[in-house]
C-alpha positions as CSV (number, residue, x, y, z in Angstrom):
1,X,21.1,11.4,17.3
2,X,21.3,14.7,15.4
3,X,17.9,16.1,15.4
4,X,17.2,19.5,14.0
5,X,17.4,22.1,16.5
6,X,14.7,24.3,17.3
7,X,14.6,28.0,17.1
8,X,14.4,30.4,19.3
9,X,11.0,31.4,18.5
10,X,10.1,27.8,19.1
11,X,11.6,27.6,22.5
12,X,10.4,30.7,23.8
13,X,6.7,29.1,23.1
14,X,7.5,26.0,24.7
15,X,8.8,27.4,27.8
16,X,6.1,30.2,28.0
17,X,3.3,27.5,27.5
18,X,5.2,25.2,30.5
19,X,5.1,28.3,32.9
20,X,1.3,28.9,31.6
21,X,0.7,25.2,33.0
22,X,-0.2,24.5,29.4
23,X,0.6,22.0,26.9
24,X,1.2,21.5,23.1
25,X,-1.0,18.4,23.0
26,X,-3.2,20.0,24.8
27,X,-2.8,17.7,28.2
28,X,-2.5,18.7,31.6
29,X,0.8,18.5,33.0
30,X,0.3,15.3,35.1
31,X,-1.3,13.5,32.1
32,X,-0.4,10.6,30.4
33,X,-0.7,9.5,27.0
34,X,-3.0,7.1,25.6
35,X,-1.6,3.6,26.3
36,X,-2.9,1.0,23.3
37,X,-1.4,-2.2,23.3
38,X,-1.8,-4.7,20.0
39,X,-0.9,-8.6,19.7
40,X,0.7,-10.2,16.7
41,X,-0.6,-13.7,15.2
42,X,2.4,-15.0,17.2
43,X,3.6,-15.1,20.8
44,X,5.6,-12.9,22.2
45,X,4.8,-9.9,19.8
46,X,3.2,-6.6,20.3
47,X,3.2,-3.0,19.4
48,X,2.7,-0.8,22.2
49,X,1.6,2.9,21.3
50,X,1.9,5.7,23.6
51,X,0.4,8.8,22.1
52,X,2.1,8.6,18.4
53,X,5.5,7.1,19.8
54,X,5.0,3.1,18.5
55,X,7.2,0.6,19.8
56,X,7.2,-3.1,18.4
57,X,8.5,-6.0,20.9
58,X,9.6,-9.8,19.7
59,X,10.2,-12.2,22.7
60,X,12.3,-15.6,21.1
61,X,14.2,-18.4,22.6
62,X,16.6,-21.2,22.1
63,X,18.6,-23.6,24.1
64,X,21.9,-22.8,25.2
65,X,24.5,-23.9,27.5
66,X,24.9,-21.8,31.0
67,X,27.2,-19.1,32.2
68,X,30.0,-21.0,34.6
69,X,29.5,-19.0,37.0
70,X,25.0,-19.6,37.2
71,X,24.7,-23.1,35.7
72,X,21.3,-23.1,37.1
73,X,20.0,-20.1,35.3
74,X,18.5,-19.1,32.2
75,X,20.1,-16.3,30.4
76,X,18.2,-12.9,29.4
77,X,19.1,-10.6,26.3
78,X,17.7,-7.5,26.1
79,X,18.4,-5.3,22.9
80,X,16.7,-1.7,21.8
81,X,17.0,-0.8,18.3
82,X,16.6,3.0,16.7
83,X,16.2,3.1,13.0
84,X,16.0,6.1,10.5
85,X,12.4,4.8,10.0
86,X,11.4,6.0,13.2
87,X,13.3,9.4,13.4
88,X,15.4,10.6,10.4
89,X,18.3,11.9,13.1
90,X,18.8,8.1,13.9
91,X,21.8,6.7,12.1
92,X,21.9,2.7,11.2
93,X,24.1,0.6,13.1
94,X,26.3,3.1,15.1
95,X,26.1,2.9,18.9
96,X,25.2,6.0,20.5
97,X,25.1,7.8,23.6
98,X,21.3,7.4,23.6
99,X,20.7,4.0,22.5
100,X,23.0,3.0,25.3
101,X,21.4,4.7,28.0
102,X,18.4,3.5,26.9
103,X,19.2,-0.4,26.3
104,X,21.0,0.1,30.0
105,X,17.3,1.2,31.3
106,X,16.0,-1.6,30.2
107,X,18.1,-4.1,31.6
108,X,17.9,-2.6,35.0
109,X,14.5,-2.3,34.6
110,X,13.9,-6.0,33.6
111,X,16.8,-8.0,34.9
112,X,18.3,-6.3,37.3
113,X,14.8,-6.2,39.2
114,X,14.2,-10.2,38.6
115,X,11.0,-9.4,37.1
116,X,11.5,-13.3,35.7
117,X,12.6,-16.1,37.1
118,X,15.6,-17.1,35.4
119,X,15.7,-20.9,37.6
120,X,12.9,-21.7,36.0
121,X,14.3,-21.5,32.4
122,X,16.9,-24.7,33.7
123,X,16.0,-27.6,32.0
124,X,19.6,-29.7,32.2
125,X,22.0,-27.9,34.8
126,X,25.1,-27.2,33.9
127,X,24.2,-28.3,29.9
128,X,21.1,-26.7,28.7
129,X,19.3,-23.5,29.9
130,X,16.8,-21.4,28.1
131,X,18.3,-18.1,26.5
132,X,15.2,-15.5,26.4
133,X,15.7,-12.6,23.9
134,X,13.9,-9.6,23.6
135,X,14.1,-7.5,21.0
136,X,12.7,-3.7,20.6
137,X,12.1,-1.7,17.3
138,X,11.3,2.0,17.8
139,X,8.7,2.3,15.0
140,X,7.9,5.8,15.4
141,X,9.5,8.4,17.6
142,X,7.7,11.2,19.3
143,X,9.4,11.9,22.4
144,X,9.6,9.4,26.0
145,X,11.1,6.3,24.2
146,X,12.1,4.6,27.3
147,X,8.4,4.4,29.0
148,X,7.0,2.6,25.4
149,X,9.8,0.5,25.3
150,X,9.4,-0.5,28.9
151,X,5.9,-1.3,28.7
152,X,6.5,-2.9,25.1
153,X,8.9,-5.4,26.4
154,X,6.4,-6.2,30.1
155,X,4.1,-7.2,27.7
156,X,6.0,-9.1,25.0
157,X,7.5,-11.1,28.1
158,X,4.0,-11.8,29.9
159,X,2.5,-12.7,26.4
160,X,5.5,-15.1,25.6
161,X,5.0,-18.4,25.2
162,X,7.7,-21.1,25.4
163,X,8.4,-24.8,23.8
164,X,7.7,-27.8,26.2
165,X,10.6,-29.7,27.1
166,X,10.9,-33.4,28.6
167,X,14.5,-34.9,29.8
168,X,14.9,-38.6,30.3
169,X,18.2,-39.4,31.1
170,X,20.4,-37.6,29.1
171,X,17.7,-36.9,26.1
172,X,16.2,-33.8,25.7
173,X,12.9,-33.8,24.0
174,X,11.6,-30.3,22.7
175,X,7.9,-30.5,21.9
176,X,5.8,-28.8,19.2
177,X,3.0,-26.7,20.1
178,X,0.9,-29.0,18.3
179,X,2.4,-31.6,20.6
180,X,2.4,-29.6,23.8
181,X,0.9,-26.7,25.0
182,X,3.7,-23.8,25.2
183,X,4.4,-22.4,28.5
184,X,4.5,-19.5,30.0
185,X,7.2,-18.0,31.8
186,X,7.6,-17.4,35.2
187,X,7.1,-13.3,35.8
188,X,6.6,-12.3,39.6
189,X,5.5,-8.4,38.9
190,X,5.7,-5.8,36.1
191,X,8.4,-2.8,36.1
192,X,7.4,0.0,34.4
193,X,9.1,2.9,33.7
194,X,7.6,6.4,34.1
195,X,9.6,9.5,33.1
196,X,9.6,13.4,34.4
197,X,10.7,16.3,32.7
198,X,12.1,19.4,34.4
199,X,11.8,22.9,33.4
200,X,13.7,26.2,34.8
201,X,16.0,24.3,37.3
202,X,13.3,21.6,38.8
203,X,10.7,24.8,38.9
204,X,8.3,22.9,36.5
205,X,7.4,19.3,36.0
206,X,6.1,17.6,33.2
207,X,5.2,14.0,32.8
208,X,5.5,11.9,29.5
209,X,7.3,14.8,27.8
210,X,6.4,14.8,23.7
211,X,9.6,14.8,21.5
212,X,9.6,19.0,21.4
213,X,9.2,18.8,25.1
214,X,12.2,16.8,25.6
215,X,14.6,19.4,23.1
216,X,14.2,21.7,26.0
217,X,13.8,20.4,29.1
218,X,16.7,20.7,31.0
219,X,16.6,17.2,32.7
220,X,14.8,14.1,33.2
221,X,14.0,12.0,36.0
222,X,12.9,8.3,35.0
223,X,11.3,6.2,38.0
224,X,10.9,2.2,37.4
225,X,7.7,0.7,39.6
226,X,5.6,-1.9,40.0
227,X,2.0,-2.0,41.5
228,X,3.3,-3.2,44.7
229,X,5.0,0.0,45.1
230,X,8.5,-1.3,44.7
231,X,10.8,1.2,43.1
232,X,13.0,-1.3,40.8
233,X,15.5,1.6,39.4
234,X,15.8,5.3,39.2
235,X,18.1,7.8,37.2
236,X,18.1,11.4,37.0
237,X,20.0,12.8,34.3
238,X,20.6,16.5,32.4
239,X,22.9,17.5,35.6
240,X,19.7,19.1,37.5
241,X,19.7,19.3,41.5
242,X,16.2,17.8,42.7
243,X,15.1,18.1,46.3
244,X,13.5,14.9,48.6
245,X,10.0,16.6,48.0
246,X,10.3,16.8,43.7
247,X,11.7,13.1,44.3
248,X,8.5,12.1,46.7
249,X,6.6,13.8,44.9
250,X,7.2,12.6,41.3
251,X,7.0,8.8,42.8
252,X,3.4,9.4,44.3
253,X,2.4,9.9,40.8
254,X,4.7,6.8,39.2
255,X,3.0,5.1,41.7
256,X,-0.7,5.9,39.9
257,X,0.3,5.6,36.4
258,X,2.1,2.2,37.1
259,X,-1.5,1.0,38.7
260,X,-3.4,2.0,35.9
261,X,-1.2,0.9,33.0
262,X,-0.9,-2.5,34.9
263,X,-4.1,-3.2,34.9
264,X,-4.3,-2.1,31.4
265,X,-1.8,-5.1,30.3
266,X,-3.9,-7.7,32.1
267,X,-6.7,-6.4,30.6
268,X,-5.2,-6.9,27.0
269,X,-4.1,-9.9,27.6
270,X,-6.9,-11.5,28.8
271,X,-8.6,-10.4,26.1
272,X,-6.2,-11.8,23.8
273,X,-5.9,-15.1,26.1
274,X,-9.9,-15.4,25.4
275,X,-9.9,-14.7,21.7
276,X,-7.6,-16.9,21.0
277,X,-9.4,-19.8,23.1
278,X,-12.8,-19.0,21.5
279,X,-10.7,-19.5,18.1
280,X,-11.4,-15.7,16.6
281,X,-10.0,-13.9,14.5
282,X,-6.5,-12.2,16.4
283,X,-3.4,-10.2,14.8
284,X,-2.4,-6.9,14.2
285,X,-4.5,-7.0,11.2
286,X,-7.6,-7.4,13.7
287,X,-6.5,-4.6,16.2
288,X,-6.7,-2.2,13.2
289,X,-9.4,0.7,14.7
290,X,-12.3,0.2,13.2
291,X,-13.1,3.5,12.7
292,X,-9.9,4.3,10.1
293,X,-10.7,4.5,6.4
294,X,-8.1,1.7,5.7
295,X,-10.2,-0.5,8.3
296,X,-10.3,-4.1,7.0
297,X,-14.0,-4.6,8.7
298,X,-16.6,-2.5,10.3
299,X,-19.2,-3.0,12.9
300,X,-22.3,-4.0,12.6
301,X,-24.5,-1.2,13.4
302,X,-28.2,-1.7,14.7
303,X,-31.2,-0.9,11.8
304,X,-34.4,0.2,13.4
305,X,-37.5,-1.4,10.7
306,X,-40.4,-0.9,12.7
307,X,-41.4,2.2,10.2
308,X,-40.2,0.9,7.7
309,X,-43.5,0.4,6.0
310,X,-44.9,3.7,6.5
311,X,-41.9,5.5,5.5
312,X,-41.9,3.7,2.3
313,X,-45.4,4.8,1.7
314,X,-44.7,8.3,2.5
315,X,-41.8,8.5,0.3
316,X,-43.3,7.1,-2.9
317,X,-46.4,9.4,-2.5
318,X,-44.0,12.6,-2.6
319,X,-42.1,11.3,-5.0
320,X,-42.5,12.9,-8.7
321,X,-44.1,10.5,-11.1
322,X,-41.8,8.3,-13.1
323,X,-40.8,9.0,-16.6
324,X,-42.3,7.5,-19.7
325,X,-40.1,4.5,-20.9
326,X,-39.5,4.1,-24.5
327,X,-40.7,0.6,-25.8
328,X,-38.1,1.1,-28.8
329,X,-34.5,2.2,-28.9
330,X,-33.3,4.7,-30.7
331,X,-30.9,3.4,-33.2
332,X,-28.0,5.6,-33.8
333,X,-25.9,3.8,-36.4
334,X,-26.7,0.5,-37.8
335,X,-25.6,-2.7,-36.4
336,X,-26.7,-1.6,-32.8
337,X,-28.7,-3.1,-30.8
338,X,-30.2,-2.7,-27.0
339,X,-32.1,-5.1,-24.6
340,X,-32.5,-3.8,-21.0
341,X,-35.6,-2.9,-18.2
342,X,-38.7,-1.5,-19.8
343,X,-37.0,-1.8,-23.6
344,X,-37.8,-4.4,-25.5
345,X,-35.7,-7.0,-27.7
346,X,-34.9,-4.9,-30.8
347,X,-32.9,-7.7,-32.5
348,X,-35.8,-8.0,-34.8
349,X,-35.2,-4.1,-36.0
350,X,-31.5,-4.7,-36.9
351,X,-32.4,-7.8,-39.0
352,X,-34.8,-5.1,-40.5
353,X,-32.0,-2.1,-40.5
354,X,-29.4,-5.1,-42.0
355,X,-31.9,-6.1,-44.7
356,X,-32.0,-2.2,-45.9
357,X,-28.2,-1.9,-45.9
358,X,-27.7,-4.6,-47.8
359,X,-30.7,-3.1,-50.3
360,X,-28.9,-0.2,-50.5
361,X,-25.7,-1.5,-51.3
362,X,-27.2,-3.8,-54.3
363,X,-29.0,-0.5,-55.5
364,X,-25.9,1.6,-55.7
365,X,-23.8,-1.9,-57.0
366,X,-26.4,-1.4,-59.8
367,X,-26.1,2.7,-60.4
368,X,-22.2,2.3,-60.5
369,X,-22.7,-0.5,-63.4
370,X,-24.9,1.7,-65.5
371,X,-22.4,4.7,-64.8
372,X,-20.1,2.3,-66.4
373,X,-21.9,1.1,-69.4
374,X,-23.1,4.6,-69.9
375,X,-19.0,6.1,-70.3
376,X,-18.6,3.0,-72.2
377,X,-20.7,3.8,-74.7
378,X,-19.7,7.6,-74.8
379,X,-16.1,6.8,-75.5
380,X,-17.0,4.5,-78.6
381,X,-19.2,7.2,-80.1
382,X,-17.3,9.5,-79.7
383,X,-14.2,7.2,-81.5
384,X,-16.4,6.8,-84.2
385,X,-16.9,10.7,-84.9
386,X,-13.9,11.8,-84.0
387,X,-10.7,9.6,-84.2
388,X,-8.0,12.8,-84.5
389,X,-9.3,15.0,-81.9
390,X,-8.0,14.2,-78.1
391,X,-10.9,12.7,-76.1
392,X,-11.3,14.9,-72.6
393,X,-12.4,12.3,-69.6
394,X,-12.5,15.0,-66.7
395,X,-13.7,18.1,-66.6
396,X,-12.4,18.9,-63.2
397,X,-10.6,22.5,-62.7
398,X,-7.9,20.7,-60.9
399,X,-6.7,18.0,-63.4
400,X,-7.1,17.7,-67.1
401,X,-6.8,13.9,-68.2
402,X,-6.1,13.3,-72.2
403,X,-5.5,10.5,-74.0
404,X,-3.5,10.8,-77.6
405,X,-4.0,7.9,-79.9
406,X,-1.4,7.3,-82.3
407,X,-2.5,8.0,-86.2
408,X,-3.4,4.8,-88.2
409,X,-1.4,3.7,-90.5
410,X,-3.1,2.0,-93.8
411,X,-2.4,-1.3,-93.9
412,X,-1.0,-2.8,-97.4
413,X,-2.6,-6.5,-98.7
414,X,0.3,-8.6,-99.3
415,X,-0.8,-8.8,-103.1
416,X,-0.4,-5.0,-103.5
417,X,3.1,-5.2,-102.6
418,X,3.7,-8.2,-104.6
419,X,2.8,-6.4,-107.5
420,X,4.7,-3.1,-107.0
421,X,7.9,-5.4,-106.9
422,X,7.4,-6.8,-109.7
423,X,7.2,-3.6,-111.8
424,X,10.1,-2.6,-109.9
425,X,11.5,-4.9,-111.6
426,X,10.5,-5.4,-115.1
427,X,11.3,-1.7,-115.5
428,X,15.4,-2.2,-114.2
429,X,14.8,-5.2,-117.2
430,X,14.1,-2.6,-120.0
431,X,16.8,-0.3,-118.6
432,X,19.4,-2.9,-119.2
433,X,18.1,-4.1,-122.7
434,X,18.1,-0.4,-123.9
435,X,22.0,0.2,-123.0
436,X,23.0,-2.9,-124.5
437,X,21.3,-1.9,-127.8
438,X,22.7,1.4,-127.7
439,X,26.4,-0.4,-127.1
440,X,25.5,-2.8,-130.5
């Protein structure tokens, strides 16, 4: 992981603030988080949120064939995942020195303490065994990953239900839960991890450190208990010396955290064992505080309507008279219309208002024809008076319309011209009589 280092300035004020016995969270050094745990519509999946580090758990199973060397024993597969979603220092799909300390915590904590019992998972020896994996998504980081993911994958194991299974003879029958109830498996207590941050050598202690906390403690001691006071693991790492009373003394107070978040769990799932009885409504969707904006419900809150009357009365008689109502619309353009509470219908008035517009229209249909007849006449007078001078049509400054007509030509009667050719003619006949004489 290659987080952004702090700066000096920030260190100084965390270490100050740890040797003022103070906190940036505001928390006492001893205190723990808030622990809220959430059930998906399936089972086996939760989200377990301590402060804002959110860790989602997803329990499945399948039948297998046994290792050689337990053929009477089911397998367990434990697997932490860190994505860029949760931290941007996390890099996708490479193996690092944190994500295998971390998946190694969890096995010790889960299998290695035999938390579950894997002979019960048999169903053929030798053949078939159940193979339980868990599976653990760091949704958001904000420092002590291994205690959410501990208490994560508790619950995603207790809430885990598995497929009935029959064997007659050789036959292996799997059944639905429609068929069969699922079952549950076989958990004799609940490890849970609690970790310890050191300050200053061992000097100061810290427990749940935040994500800032952890950049500068200088080690970390991480305890795995159960109620009953077992200690199922313990590693101390960040190459810190710790004396037997920092030791004794950090698992006295494991010892109370793992008491109170145990009783937590049961307490969730019973709940959840309950709702889903009862046949409610159960999900992540449902475990959504109510109190959030994007809330998809609210509670009912109680109405007091004793008063109710009285405050009614009260309230109209200070209350300023109310404004006169209009029986008829105003009419802004026509064609509109409006029918609502204390108007009435006005349909009636735009009949009228259409009735007037159409009037209107015929009236000025009629002015325009007059206007026409009117020029009409004008031009042919004015023809008649004056048939060389231009005829003006516009008297606008802008443009100047005129219309030339062409000179009339007078027209010849086809016995006029008949006539001119024939004393065209007779005279070319005289001619030619009078030079002939003159030649005799």
């Amino acid at each position: 992981m290659k987080a952004t280092p702090l700066s000096n300035c920030e260190r100084r004020f965390i270490l100050r603030a740890v040797e003022e016995r103070k906190r940036l969270d505001g928390r006492q050094c001893y205190d723990y988080r808030n622990v809220r745990i959430s059930f998906g519509a399936d089972y086996g999946c939760c989200i377990v949120e301590l402060g804002k580090t959110r860790v989602l758990a997803q329990v499945s199973c399948e039948l297998v064939p046994p290792k050689p060397n337990r053929p009477t024993e089911g397998i367990l597969f434990f697997n932490l995942e860190l994505s860029p979603m949760a931290a941007p220092g996390f890099e996708p799909g490479r193996q690092t020195d944190l994500l295998v300390k971390l998946n190694r915590l969890i096995e010790r904590c889960l299998r290695n303490s035999k938390c579950i019992d894997t002979e019960s998972l048999c169903v053929v020896a030798g053949e078939k065994v159940w193979q339980i994996r868990l599976d653990l998504h760091l949704l958001n980081h904000d420092g002590n990953i291994i205690d959410a993911a501990s208490i994560a994958g508790i619950v995603a194991l207790c809430h885990f239900r598995r497929p009935d299974v029959s064997v007659q003879g050789e036959e292996v029958t799997v059944y639905t839960p429609e068929e069969r109830d699922p079952v549950p498996l076989s958990i004799h207590h609940m490890p849970i991890c609690v970790s310890f941050a050191f300050f200053q050598q061992g000097t100061y202690l810290l427990v749940d450190p935040s994500e800032r906390e952890e950049r500068v403690m200088d080690g970390v001691l991480v305890i795995a208990m159960n109620k009953h006071h077992e200690i199922c693991t313990m590693q101390s790492s960040g190459g810190i010396m710790l004396i037997k009373d920092q030791v004794l003394r950090c698992s006295k107070i494991t010892a109370v955290k793992v008491a109170e978040i145990t009783e937590l769990i049961q307490k969730a799932l019973e709940n959840d064992q309950k709702v889903r009885k009862e046949g409610g409504k159960f999900g992540f969707a449902e475990s959504i505080p109510n109190q959030k904006i994007t809330a998809f419900k609210m509670e009912s809150a109680a109405v007091d309507t004793n008063s109710v009357e009285e405050q009614a009365e009260e309230i109209i008689t200070k209350a300023d008279p109310p404004s006169e109502v209009f029986a008829k619309p105003i009419l802004h353009t026509a064609g509109t219309a409006q029918i609502g509470e204390g108007i009435e219908n006005s349909w009636g008035d735009l009949e009228e208002s259409d009735r007037e517009a159409a009037e209107e229209e015929d009236e000025s249909e009629a002015t325009t024809l007059e206007c026409q007849k009117m020029e009409t006449e004008d031009t042919s007078t004015m023809k008649e008076t004056k048939k060389d001078e231009p005829i003006v049509l516009s008297d606008s400054e802008e443009e100047e319309v005129i219309i030339l007509e062409p000179q009339e030509l007078p027209k010849k009667t086809r016995a006029q011209t008949n006539s001119k050719q024939e004393n065209t003619s007779k005279k070319a006949f005289n001619k030619r009589r009078k030079k002939k004489r003159a030649a005799h």
